[in-house]
N, CA, C and O of each residue as an XYZ file, in Angstrom:
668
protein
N      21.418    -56.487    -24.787
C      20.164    -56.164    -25.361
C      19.349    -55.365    -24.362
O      18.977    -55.531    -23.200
N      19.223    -54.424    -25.297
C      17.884    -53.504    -24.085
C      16.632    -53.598    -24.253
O      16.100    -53.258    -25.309
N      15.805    -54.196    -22.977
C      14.293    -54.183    -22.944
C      13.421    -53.406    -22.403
O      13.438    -53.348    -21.174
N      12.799    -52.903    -22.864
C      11.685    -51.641    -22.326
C      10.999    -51.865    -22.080
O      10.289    -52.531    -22.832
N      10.442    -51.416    -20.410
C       9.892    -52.015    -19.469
C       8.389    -50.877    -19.478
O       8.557    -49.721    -19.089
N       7.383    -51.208    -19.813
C       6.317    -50.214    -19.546
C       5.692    -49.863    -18.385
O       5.099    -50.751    -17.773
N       5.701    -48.992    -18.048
C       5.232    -48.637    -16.655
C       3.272    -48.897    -16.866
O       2.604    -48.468    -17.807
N       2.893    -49.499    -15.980
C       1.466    -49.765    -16.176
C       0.608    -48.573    -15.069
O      -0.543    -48.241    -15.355
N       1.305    -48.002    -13.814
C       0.878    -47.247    -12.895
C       0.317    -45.824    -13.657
O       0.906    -45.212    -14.548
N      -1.104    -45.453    -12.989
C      -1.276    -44.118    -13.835
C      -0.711    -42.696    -12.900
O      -0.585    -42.616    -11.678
N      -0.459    -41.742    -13.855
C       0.240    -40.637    -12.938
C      -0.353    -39.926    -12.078
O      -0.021    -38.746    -11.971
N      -0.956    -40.246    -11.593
C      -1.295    -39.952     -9.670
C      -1.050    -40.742     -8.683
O      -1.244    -40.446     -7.503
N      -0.494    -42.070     -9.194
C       0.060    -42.944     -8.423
C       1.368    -42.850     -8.614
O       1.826    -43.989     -8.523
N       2.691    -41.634     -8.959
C       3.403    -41.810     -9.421
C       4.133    -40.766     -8.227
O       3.490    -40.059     -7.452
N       4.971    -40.822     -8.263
C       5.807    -39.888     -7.232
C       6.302    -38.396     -7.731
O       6.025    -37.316     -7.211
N       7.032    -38.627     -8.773
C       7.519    -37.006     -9.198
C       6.481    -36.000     -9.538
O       6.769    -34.818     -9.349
N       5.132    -36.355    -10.087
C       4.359    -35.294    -10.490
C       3.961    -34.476     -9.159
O       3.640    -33.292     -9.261
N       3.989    -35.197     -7.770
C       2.915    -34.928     -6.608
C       4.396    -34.133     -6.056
O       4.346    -32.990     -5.601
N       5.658    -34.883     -6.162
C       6.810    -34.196     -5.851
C       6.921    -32.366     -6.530
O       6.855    -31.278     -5.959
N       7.049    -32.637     -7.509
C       7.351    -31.213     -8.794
C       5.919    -30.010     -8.287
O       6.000    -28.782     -8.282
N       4.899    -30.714     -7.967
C       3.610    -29.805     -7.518
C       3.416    -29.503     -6.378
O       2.362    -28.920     -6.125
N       4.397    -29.805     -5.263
C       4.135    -29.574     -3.975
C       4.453    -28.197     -3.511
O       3.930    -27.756     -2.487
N       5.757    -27.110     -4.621
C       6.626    -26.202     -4.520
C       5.411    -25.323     -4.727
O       4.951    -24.703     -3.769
N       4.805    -25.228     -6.070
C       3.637    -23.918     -6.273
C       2.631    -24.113     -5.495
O       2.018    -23.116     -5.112
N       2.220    -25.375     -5.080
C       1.097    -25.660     -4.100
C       1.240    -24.597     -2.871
O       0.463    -23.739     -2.451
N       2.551    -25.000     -2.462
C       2.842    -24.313     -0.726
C       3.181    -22.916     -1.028
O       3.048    -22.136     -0.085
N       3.622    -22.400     -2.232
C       3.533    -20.818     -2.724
C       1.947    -20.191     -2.310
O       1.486    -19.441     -1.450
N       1.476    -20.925     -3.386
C      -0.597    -20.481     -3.575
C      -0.945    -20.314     -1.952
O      -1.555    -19.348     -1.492
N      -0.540    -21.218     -1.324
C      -1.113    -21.540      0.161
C      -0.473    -20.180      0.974
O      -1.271    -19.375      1.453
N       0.696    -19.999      1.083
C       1.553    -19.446      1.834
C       0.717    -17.595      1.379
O       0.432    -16.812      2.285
N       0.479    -17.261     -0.091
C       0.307    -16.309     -0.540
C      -1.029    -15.897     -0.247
O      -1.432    -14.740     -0.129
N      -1.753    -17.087     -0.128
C      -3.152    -16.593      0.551
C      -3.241    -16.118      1.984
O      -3.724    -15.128      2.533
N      -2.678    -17.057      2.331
C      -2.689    -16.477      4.221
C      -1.891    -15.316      4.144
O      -2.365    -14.471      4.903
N      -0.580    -14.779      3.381
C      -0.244    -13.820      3.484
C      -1.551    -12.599      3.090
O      -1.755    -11.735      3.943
N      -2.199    -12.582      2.094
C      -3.186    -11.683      1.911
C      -4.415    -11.373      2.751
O      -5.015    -10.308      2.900
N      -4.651    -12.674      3.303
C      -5.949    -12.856      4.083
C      -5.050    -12.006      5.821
O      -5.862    -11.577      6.641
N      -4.062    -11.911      6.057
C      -3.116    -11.792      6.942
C      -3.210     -9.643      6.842
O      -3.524     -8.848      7.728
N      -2.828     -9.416      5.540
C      -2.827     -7.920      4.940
C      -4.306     -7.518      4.878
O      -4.535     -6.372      5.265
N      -5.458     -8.321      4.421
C      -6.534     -7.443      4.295
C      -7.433     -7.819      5.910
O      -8.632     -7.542      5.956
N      -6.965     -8.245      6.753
C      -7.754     -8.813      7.808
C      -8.207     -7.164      8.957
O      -9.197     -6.925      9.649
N      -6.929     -6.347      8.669
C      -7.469     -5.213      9.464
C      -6.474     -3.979      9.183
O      -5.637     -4.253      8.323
N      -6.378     -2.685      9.716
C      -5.532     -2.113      9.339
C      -4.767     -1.451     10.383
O      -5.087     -1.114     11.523
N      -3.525     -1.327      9.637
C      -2.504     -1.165     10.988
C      -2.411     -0.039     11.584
O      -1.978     -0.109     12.735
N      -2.722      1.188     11.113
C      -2.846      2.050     12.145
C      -2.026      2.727     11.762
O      -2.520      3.854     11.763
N      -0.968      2.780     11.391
C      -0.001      3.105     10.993
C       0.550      4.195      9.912
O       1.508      4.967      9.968
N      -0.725      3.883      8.605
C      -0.079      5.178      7.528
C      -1.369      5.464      7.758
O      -2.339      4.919      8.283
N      -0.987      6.936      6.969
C      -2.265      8.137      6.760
C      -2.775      8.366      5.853
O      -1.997      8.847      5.030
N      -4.287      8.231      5.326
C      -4.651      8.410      4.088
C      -5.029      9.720      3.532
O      -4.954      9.749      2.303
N      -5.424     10.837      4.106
C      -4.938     12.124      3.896
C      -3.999     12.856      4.258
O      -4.246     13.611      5.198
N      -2.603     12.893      3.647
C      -1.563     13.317      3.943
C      -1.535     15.031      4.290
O      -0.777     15.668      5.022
N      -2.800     15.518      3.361
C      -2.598     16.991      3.427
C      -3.600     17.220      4.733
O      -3.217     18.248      5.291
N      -4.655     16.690      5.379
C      -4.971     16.862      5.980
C      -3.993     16.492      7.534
O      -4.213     17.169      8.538
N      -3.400     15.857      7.545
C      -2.497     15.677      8.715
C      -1.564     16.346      8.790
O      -1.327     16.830      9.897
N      -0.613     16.667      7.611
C      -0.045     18.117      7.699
C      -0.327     19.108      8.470
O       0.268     19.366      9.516
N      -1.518     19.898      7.868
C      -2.211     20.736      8.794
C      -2.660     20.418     10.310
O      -2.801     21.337     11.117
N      -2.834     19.341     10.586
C      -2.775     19.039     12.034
C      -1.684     19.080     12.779
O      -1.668     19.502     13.935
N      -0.652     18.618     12.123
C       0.649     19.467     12.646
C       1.064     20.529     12.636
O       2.135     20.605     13.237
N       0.642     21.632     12.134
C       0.839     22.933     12.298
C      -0.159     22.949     13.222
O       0.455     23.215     14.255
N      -1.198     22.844     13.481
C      -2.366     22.967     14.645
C      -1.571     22.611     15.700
O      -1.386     23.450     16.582
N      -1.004     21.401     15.793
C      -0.531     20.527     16.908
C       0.580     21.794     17.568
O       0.575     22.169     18.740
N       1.537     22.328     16.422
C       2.613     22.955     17.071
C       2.458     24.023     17.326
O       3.140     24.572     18.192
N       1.591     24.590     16.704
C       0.876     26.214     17.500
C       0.338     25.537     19.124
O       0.974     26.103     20.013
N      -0.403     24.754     19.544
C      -0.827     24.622     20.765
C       0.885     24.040     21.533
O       0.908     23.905     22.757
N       2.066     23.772     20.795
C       2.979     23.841     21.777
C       3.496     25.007     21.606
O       3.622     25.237     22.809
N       3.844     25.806     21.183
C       4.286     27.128     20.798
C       3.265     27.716     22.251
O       3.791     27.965     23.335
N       2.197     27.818     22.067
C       1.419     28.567     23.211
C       1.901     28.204     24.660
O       2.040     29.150     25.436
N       2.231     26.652     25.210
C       2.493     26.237     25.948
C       3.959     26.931     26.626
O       4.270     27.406     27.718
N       4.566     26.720     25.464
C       6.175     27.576     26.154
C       5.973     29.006     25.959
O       7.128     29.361     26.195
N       5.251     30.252     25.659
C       4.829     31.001     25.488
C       4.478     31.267     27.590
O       4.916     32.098     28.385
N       3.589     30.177     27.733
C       2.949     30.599     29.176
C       4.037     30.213     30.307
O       3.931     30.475     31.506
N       5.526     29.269     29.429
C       6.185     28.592     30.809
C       5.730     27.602     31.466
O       6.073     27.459     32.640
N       4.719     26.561     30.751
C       3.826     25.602     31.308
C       5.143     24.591     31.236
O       5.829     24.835     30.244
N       5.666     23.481     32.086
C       5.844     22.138     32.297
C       4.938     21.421     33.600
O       4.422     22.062     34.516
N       4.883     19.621     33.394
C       4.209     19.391     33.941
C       5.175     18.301     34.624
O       6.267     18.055     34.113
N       4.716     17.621     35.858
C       5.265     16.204     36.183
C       3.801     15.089     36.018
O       2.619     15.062     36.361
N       4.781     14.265     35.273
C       3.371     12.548     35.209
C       3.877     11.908     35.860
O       5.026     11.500     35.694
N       3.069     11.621     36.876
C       3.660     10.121     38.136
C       2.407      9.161     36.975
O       1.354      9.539     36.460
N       3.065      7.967     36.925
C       1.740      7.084     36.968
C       2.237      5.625     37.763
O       3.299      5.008     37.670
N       0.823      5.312     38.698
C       1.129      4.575     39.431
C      -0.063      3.272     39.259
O      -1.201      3.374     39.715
N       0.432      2.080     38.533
C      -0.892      0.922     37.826
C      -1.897      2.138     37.169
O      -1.753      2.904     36.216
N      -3.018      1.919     38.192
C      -4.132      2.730     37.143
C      -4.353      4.468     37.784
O      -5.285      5.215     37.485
N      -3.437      4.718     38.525
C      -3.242      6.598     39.295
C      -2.209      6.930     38.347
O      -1.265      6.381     37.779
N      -2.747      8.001     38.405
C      -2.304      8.999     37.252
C      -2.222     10.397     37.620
O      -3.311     10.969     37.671
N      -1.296     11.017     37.863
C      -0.909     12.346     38.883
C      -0.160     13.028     37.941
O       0.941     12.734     37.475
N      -0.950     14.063     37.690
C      -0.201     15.395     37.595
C       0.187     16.888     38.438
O      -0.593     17.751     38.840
N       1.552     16.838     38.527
C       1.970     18.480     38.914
C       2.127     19.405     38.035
O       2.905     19.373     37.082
N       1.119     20.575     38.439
C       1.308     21.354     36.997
C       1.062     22.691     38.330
O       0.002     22.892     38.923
N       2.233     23.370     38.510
C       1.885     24.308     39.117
C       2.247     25.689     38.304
O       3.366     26.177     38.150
N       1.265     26.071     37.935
C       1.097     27.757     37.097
C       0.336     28.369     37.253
O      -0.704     27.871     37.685
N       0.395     29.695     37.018
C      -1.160     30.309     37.478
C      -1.799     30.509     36.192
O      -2.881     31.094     36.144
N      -1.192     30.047     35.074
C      -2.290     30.289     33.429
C      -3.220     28.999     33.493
O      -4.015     28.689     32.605
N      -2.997     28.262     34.723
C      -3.724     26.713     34.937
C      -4.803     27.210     36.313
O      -4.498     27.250     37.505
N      -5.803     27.469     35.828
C      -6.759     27.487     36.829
C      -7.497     26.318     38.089
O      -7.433     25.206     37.565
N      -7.860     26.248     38.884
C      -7.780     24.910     39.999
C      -8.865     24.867     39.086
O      -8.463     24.181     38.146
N      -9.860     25.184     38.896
C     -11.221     24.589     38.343
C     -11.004     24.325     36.936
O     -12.050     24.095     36.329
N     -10.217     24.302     36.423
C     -10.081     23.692     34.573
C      -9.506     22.443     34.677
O      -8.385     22.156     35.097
N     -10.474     21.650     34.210
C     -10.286     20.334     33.844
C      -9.092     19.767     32.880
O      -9.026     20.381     31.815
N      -8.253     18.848     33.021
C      -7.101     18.806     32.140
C      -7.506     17.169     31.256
O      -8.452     16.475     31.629
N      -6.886     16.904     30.452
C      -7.385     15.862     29.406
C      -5.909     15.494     29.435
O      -5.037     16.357     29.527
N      -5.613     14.011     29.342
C      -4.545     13.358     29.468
C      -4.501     12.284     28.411
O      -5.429     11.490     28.559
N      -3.754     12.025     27.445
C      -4.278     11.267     26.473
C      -2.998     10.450     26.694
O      -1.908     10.918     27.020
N      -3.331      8.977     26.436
C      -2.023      8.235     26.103
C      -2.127      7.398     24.943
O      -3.160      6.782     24.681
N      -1.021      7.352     24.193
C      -1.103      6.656     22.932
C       0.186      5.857     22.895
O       1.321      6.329     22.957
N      -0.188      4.441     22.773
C       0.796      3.566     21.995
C       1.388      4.095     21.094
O       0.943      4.973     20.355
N       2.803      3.445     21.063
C       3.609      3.328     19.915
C       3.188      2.920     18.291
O       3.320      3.603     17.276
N       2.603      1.464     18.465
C       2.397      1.002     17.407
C       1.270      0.322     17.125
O       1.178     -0.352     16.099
N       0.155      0.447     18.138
C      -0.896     -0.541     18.442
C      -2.189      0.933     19.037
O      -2.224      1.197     20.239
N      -2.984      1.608     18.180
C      -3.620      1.993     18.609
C      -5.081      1.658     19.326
O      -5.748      2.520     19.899
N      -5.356      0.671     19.236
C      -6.446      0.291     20.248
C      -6.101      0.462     21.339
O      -6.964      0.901     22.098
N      -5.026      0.261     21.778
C      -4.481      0.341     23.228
C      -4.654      1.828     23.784
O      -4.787      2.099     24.977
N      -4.631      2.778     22.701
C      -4.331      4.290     23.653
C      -6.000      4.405     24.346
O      -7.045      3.859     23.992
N      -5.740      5.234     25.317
C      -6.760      5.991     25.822
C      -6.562      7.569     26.466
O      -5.497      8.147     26.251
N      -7.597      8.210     27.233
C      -7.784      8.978     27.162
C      -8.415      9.498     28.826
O      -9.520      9.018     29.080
N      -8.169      9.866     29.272
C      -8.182     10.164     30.651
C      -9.121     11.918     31.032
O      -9.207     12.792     30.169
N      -9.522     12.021     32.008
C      -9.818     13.540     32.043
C      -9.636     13.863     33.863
O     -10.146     13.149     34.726
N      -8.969     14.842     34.076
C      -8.045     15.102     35.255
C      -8.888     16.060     36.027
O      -9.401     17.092     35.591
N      -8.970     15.508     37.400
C      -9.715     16.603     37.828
C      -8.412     17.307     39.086
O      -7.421     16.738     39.545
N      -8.902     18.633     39.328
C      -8.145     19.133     40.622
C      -8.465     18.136     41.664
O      -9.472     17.458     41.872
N      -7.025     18.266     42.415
C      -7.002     17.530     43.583
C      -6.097     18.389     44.704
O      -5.605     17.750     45.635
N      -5.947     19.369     44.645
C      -5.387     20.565     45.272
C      -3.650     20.692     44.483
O      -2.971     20.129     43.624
N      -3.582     21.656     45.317
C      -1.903     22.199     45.911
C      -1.148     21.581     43.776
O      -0.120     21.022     43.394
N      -2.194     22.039     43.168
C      -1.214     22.144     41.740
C      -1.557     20.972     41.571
O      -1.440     20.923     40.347
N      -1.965     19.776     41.930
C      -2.144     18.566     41.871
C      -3.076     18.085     40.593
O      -4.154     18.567     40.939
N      -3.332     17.410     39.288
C      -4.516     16.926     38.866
C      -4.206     15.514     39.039
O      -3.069     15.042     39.046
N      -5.586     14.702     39.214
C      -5.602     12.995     39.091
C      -6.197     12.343     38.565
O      -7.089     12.592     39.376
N      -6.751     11.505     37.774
C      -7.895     10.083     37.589
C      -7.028      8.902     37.157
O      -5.803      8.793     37.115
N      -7.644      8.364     36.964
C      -7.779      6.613     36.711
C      -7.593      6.487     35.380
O      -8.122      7.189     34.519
N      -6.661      5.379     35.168
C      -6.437      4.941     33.178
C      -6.566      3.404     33.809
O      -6.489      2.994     34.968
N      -6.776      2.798     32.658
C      -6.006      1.381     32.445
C      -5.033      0.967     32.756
O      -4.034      1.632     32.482
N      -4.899     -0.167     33.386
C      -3.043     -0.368     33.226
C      -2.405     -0.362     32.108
O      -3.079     -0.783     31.169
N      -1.385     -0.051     31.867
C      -0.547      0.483     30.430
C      -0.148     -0.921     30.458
O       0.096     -1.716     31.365
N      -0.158     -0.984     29.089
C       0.602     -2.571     28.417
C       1.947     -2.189     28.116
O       2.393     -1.092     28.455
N       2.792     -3.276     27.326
C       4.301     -2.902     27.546
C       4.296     -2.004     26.226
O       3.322     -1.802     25.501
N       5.370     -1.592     26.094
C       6.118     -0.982     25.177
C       5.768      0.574     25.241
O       5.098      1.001     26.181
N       6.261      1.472     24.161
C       6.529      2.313     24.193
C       5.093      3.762     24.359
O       4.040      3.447     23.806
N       5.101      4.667     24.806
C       3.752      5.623     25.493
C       3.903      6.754     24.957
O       4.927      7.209     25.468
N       3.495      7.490     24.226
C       3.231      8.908     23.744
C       1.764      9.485     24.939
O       0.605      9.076     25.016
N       2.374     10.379     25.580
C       1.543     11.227     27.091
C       1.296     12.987     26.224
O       2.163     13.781     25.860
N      -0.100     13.082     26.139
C      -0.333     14.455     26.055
C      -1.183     15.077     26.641
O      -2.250     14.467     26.561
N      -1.264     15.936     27.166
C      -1.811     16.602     28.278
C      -2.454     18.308     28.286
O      -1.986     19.251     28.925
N      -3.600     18.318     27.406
C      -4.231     19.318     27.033
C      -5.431     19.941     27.898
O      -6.168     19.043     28.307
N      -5.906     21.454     28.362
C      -7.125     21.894     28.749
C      -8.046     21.414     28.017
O      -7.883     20.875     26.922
N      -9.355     21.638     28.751
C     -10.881     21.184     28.059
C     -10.697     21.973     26.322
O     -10.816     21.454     25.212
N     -10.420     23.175     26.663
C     -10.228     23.905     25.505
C      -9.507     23.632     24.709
O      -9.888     23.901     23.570
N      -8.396     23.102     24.823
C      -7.252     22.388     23.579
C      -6.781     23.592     23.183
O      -6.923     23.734     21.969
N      -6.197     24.659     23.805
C      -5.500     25.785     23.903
C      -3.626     25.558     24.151
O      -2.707     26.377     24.140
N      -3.647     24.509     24.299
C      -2.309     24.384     24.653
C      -2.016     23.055     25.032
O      -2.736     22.350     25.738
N      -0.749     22.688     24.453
C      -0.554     21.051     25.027
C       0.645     21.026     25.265
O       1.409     21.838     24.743
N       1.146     19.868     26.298
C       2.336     19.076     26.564
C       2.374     18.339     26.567
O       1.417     17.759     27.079
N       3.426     17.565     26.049
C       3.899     16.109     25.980
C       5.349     15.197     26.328
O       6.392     15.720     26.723
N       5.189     13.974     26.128
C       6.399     13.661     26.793
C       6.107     12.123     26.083
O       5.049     11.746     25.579
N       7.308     11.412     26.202
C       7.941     10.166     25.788
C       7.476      9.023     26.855
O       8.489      9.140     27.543
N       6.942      8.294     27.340
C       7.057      6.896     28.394
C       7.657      5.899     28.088
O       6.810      5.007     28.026
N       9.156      5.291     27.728
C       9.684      4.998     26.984
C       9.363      3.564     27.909
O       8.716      2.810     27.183
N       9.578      2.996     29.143
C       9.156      1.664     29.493
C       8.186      1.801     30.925
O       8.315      2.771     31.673
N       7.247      0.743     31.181
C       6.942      0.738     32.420
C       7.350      1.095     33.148
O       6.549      1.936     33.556
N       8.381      1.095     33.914
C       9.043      1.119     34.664
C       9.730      2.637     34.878
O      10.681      2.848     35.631
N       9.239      3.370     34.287
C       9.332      4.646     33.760
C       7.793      5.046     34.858
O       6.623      4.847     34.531
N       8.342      5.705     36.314
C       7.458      5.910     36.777
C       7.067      7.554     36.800
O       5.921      7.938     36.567
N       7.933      8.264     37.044
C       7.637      9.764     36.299
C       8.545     10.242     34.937
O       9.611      9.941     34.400
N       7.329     11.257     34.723
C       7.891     12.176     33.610
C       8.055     13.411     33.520
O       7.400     13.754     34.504
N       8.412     14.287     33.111
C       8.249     15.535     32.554
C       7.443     15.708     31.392
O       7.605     15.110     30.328
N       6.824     16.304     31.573
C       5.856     16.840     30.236
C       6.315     18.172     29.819
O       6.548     18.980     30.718
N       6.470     18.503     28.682
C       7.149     19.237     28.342
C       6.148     20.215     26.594
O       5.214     19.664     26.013
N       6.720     21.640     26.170
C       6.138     22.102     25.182
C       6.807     21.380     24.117
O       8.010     21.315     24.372
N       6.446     20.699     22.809
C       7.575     19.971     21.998
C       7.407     21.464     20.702
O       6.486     22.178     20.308
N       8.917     21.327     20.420
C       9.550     22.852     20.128
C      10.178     22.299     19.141
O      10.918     22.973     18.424
């Protein structure tokens, strides 16, 4: 004989409902911090006028086009926060100030921006930040932005470079 046993407990005291609701619970949860995670800042990363950056690359590659045009290469020592350039040419005047820009890989707060003064014999120098790890985009333009070179800093430890026209 079968007797049917009534459960008297109400269902919040019950196990499977709190079980079966725990799966979309930790979804909802997980999906918020993911969003709050996406709208918290922006990465730096894509471009919201595509046609306008275009054209900055044709800008960009006319000022290297000019560069190999004059036969300009440079050497980058960087040493902690010294920062040495050899740039010996005569289209490089001792009294023109040179602009040294460095940019992170993937983290642009980090880049900065340097401005080089003569220090003789082909020499320019100043002071940056110490570089954090990973990867360094080095460009190295007159006051005028007539011409640029650049080069790769692929690790710290990467104590000179060549700067070069990118072609």
């Amino acid at each position: 004989m079968y007797v049917e046993v009534e459960d008297t407990k109400p269902w919040y005291k019950q196990f499977w409902p709190w079980a079966l609701m725990v799966m979309p619970a930790t979804a909802v949860v997980a999906g918020l911090y993911t969003y709050s995670l996406a709208a918290s800042g922006s990465s730096g990363l894509v471009v919201d006028d595509y046609y306008k950056a275009g054209k900055a690359i044709n800008r960009s590659m006319e000022k290297s086009q000019k560069a190999a045009a004059l036969g300009l290469h440079a050497n980058l020592a960087v040493n902690d926060s010294a920062v040495r350039i050899l740039l010996d040419h005569v289209a490089v005047q001792p009294e023109q100030t040179l602009t040294l820009s460095l940019y992170h890989a993937t983290i642009p707060g980090r880049d900065q921006t340097v401005t080089l003064t003569h220090s003789g014999a082909g020499m320019w120098s100043g002071q940056i930040q110490p570089l954090s790890a990973g990867k360094w985009f080095a460009h190295l333009l007159p006051v005028d932005q007539s011409w640029r070179l650049e080069g790769v800093i692929p690790t710290l430890e990467t104590v000179t470079l060549e700067l070069q026209p990118a072609l």
